[in-house]
N, C-alpha and C positions, 0 to 999 in steps of 0.2 A: 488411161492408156492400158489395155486389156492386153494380158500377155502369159508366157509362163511355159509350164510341163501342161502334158497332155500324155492321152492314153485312150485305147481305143475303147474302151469300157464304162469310161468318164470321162466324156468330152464338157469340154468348156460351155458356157452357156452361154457369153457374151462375145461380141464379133472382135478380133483380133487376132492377132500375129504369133500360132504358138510354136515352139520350138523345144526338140529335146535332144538333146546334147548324148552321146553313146560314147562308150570307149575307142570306135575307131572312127567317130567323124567329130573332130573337133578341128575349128578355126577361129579367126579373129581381122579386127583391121587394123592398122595405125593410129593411134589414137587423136581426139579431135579437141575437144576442150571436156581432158579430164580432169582431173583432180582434186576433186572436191571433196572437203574434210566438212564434218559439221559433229558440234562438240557443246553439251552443258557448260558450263562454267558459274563462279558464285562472284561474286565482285562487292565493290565497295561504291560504285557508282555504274552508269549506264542504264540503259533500256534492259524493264525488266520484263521476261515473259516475252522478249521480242529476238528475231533473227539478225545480226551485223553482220554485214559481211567486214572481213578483217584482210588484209592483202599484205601487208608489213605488219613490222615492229614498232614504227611510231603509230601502227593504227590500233594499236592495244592500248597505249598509253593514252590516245586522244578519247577514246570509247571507254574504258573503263579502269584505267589509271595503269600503275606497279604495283599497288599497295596488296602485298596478299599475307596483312594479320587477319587475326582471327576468321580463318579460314577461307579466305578469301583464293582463288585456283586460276583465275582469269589468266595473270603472266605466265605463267608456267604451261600451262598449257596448249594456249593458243603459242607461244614460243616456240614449244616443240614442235607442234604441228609445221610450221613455219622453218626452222631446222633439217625437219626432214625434205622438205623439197614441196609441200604444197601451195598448190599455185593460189587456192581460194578457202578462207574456213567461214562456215558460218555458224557462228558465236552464240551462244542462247543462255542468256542470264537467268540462273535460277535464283529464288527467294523463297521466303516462307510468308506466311501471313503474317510475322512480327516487322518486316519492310515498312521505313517509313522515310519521307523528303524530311527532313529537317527543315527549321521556319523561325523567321522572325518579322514580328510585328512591330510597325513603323505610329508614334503617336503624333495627334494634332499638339498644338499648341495647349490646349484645355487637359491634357494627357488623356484622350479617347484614342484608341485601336482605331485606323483610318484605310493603312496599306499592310496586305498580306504579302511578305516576301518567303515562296518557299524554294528551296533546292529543284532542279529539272527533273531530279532521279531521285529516288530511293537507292537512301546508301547512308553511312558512318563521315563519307567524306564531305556529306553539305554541313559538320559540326566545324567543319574547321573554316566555315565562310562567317565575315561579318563585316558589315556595312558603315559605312560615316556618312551624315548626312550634313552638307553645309551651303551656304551662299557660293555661288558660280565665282569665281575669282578674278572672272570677267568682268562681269556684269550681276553681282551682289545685289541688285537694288531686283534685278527680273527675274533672275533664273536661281533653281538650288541646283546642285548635282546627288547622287546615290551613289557614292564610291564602293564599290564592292573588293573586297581582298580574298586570299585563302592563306590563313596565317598574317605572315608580315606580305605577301605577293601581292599586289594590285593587280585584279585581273579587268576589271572595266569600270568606269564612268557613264554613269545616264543623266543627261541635263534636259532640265524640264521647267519652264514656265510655271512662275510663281502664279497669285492669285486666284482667279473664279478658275475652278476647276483643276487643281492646282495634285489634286489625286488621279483624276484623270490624266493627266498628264503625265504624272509618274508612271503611272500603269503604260502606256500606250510606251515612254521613252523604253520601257526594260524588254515588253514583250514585242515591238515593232523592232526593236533593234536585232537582224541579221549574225551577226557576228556576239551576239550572246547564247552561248552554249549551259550556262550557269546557273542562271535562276528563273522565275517566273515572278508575275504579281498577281494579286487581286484587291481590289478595292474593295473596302469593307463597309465605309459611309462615307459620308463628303465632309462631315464634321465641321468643324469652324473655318473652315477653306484655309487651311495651314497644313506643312509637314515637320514637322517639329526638327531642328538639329541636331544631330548627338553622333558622338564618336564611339567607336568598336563596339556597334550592336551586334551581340553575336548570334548565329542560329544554333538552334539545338532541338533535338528530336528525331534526327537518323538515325534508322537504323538499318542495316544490311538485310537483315534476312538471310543470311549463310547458313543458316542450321537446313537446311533443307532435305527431306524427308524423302523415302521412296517412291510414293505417290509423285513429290514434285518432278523425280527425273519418268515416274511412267508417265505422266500430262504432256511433258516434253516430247518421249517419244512420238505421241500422237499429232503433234504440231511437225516433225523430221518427217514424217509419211508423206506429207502432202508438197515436197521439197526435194528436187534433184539434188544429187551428192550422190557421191563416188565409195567415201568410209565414212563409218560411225566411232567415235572414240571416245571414253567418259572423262571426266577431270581431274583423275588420280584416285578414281572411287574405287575402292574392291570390295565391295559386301557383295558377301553371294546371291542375296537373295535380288540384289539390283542387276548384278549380271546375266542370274538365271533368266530375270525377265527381257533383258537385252537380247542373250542368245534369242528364247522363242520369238520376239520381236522379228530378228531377221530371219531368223528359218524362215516364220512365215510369209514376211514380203519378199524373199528369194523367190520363196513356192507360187506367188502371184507375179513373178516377172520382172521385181527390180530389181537387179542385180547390184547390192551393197554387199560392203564387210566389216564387220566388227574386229577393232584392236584392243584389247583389255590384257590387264597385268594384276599380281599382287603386290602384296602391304611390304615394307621394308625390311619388317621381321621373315616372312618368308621366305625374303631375296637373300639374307645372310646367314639362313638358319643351318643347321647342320645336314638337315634331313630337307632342303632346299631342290633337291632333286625329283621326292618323291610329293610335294607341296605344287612342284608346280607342273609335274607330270600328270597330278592328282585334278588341278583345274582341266589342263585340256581334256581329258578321259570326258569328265564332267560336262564340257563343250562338244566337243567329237565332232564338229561340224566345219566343212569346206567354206563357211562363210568367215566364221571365228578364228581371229590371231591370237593367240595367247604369248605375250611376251613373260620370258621369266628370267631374267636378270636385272636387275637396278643399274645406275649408272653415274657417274661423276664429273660435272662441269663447271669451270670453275672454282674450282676447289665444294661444292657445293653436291651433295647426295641427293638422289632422286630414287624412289622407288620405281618398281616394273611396270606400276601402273601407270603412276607419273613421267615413265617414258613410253608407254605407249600412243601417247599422240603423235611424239618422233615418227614410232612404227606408220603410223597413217599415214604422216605426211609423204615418209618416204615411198612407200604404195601407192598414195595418190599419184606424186610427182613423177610419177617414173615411165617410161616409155613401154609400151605393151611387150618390147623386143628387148628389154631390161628386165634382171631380175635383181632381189634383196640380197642374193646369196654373196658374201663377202660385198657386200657393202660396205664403202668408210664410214663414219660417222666423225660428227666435231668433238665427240666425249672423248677423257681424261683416261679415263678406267673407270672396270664394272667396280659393282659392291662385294663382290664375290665371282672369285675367280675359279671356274670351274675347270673338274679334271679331265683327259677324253673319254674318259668311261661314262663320266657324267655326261659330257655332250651328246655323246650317243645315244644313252636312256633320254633325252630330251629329245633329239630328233627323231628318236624311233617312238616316244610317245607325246609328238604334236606339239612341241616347246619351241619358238620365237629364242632364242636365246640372242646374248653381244659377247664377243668377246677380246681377250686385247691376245694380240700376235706379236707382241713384242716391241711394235711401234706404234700401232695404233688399234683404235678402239674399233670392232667390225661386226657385224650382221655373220652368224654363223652360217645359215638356210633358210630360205624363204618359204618353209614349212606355217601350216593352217594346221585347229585345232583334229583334222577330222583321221583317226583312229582306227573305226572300223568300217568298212567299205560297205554301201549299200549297191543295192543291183543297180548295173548299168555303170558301175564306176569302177575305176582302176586305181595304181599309185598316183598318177597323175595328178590325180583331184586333191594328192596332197599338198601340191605345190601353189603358193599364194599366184604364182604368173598363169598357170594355169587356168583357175578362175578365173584371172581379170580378162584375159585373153575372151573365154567363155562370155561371161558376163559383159564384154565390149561388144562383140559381135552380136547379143540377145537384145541390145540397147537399141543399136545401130540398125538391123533387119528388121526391130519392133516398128522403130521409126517411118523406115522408108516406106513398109508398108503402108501403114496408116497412110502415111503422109501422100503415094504414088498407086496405091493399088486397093486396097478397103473401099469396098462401096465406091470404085471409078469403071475397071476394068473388070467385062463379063466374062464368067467363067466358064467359058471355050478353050478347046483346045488351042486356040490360038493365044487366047488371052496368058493361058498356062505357058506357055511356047515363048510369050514375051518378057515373064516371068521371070523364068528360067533362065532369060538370055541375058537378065538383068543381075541374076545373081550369078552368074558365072562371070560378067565384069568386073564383079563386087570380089571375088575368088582371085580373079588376075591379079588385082589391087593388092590382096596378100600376100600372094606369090611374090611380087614385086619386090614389098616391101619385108622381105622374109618372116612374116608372120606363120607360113605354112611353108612345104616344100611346093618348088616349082613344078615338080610332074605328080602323077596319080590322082589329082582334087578332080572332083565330078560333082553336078546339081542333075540333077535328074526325076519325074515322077517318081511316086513310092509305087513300086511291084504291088504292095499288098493292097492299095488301091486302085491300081489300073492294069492294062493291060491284059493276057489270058489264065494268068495265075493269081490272078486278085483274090483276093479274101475278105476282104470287107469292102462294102457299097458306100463311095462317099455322098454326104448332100448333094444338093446343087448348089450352096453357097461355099465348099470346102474346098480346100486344095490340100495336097499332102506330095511333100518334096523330101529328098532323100539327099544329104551333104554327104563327101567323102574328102577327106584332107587327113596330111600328116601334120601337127604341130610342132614348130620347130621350138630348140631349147636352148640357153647356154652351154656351156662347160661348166661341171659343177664337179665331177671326178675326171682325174686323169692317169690311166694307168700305163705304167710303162715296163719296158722290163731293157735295161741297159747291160750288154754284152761285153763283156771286159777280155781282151787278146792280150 
């Protein structure tokens, strides 16, 4: 899907939909099925190197447990995301090259290796499965069963026909059986056509893989490219050096047309240090970018501490989940109180140098301003571009007109006046539709050819495959100041 900035000096090379956004022509639409979060994560079980989508809280549990010892990020993350209001996260399990299924070998009767039993995933958590193998309590004389447990828990029973073939068998009961999420087999040899009986054979040999390295979260990014989603958020990581390459990441598929945002935070010591203000004013400088959240306050749920990083998935979620005609600014959240309670001078150095902050108002825990990391304004941009709803607004409408194009006009309709004219008529429906929906003001919005391509004061001679259109709309905004001045008689 071919898309982006343009400029009349560097045109694009391939056929698509491009669009640039100025300080007095910005709009958007209603949103449709946004909010998509997609996030690394390190776990102790699940599909590794693979995408889940997550939609709840039991579906973190059924995908990749609770368990987050030794460094495990899956719950907490995907949690937050999910807290703050996102509607979809998809979930990407990192590992290292030390991942391993845990395993245990099932003997004949002669004590020869017969049946390979290993864990489904790579993880810590296949150490805690292990099997009893006995006569069916039915029918002893025909059948065995393969009891499986995790711990003391009986998780399932595979019963399988004794005699010729009797490995076969086993095999076919564990991996035909549907409603086994747990293990796998493989047949090793047929052996003396026995499966030997024995209680609490345990597996062991998992391992997580949680050490996971910069390279593993840059392999990942390259896997998020190819994947619709709305934000990007890490798993409570703050190394610089992982973020720096997050930021360029989305600069550059911003510059190509996807319209994503990055939510990142720091370490815990940051969030409660003394100098906490100039640490986290110090990240976004470093970001400076319309696409980059930088959250810098920690937070407490539960009774339980969470760094700024480890609540920036929160931040996604609530960006994703939110209505284009919604903003972050004083937002609730479910949190307790921050880690560090900030003073308003601090606030201020934070919003005026691109800081996400939360803070508590005395009842409850809240979104200070829906401020992005971006600092210093490049051409073509105003304050506006510092506000997260801004963006998404932008970045909805780049989605949605990429779309229709492709989908209703690219390589359909010839480029005739007419065909312009039909166009035009089409996005001026698209314009009503915001108006409507108070995305933009109802009066002053116009579509129209671009003068500098057409008409008698053109300036530049378009192809015969170009079109070049001209937006004009106001974007409307919350209430974020209210000034009053009250007259006392």
């Amino acid at each position: 899907m071919a898309g982006g900035s343009w400029s009349p000096t560097d045109k694009p090379v391939l056929p698509g939909f491009y669009l640039n956004f100025e300080a007095a022509a910005l709009a958007s639409i209603q949103p449709g099925s946004r909010g998509v979060v997609i996030a690394p994560v390190k776990a102790h079980w699940g599909p590794v190197r693979e995408l889940v989508e997550i939609t709840s809280e039991s579906g973190i549990t059924e995908k990749y447990t609770d368990d987050e010892t030794n460094g495990a990020t899956a719950r907490t993350t995907l949690r937050m995301a999910l807290l703050g209001g996102a509607k979809k996260i998809l979930a990407y399990r990192l590992a290292d090259d030390s991942a391993a299924r845990a395993s245990k070998n099932l003997k004949d009767g002669a004590g020869t290796d017969v049946l390979s039993l290993a864990a489904r995933y790579e993880g810590a958590r296949g150490n805690n499965f292990k099997v009893t193998v006995r006569d069916n309590p039915v029918d002893a004389a025909g059948k065995q069963d393969i009891v499986l447990f995790e711990g003391t828990a009986e998780l399932r029973t595979f019963t399988f026909d004794k005699g010729v073939g009797v490995v076969d068998n086993a095999v076919a009961a564990i991996n035909d059986d549907s409603s086994n999420v747990w293990i796998t087999a493989v047949k090793l040899t047929a052996g003396n056509g026995t499966v030997q009986n024995g209680t609490d054979q345990i597996f062991s040999g998992g391992n997580s893989g949680t050490a996971a390295d910069a390279e593993d979260y840059t392999n990942a990014l390259a896997v998020f490219e190819a994947r619709e989603f709305n934000i990007i958020t890490l798993d409570g990581k703050y190394d610089p050096a992982i973020q720096t390459t997050v930021k360029a990441w989305v600069e550059r598929l911003r510059g190509e047309g996807k319209g994503i945002m990055a939510v990142l935070g720091g370490s815990a010591a940051d969030d409660t240090a003394s100098d906490a203000v100039s640490r986290a004013v110090a990240r976004s400088t470093g970001f400076n970018h319309e696409g980059v959240v930088n959250v810098g306050s920690g937070v407490v749920l539960d009774g339980t501490s969470y760094s700024s990083a480890q609540a920036a998935p929160y931040v996604a979620g609530l960006i994703a989940g939110q209505k284009l005609s919604e903003s972050t600014t004083y937002a609730a959240t479910p949190f307790d109180d921050v880690t560090r309670r900030w003073t308003r001078s601090e606030m201020e150095q934070a919003v005026t140098g691109g800081v996400f902050l939360f803070f508590h108002d005395g009842l409850l825990v809240k979104a200070l301003r829906g401020m992005n990391t971006l600092v210093t304004l490049r051409q073509g941009q105003n304050n506006s571009w510092k506000k997260i709803r801004t963006i998404r607004v932008m970045d909805s409408i780049n989605s949605d007109l990429v779309r229709a194009a492709e989908d209703n006009y690219i390589g359909k309709v010839n480029n005739t006046e007419e065909g312009r004219l039909a166009l035009i008529g089409a996005c001026k429906q698209y314009m009503q539709t915001l108006a409507g929906g108070g995305v933009i003001e109802g009066a002053g919005w116009d579509v129209y050819p671009d003068p500098y391509y057409y008409g008698q004061g053109a300036v530049y001679t378009p192809e015969p495959d170009q079109v070049y259109l001209k937006w004009e709309a106001r974007l409307t905004d919350v209430m974020e100041q209210i000034f009053s001045t009250f007259k006392v008689k």
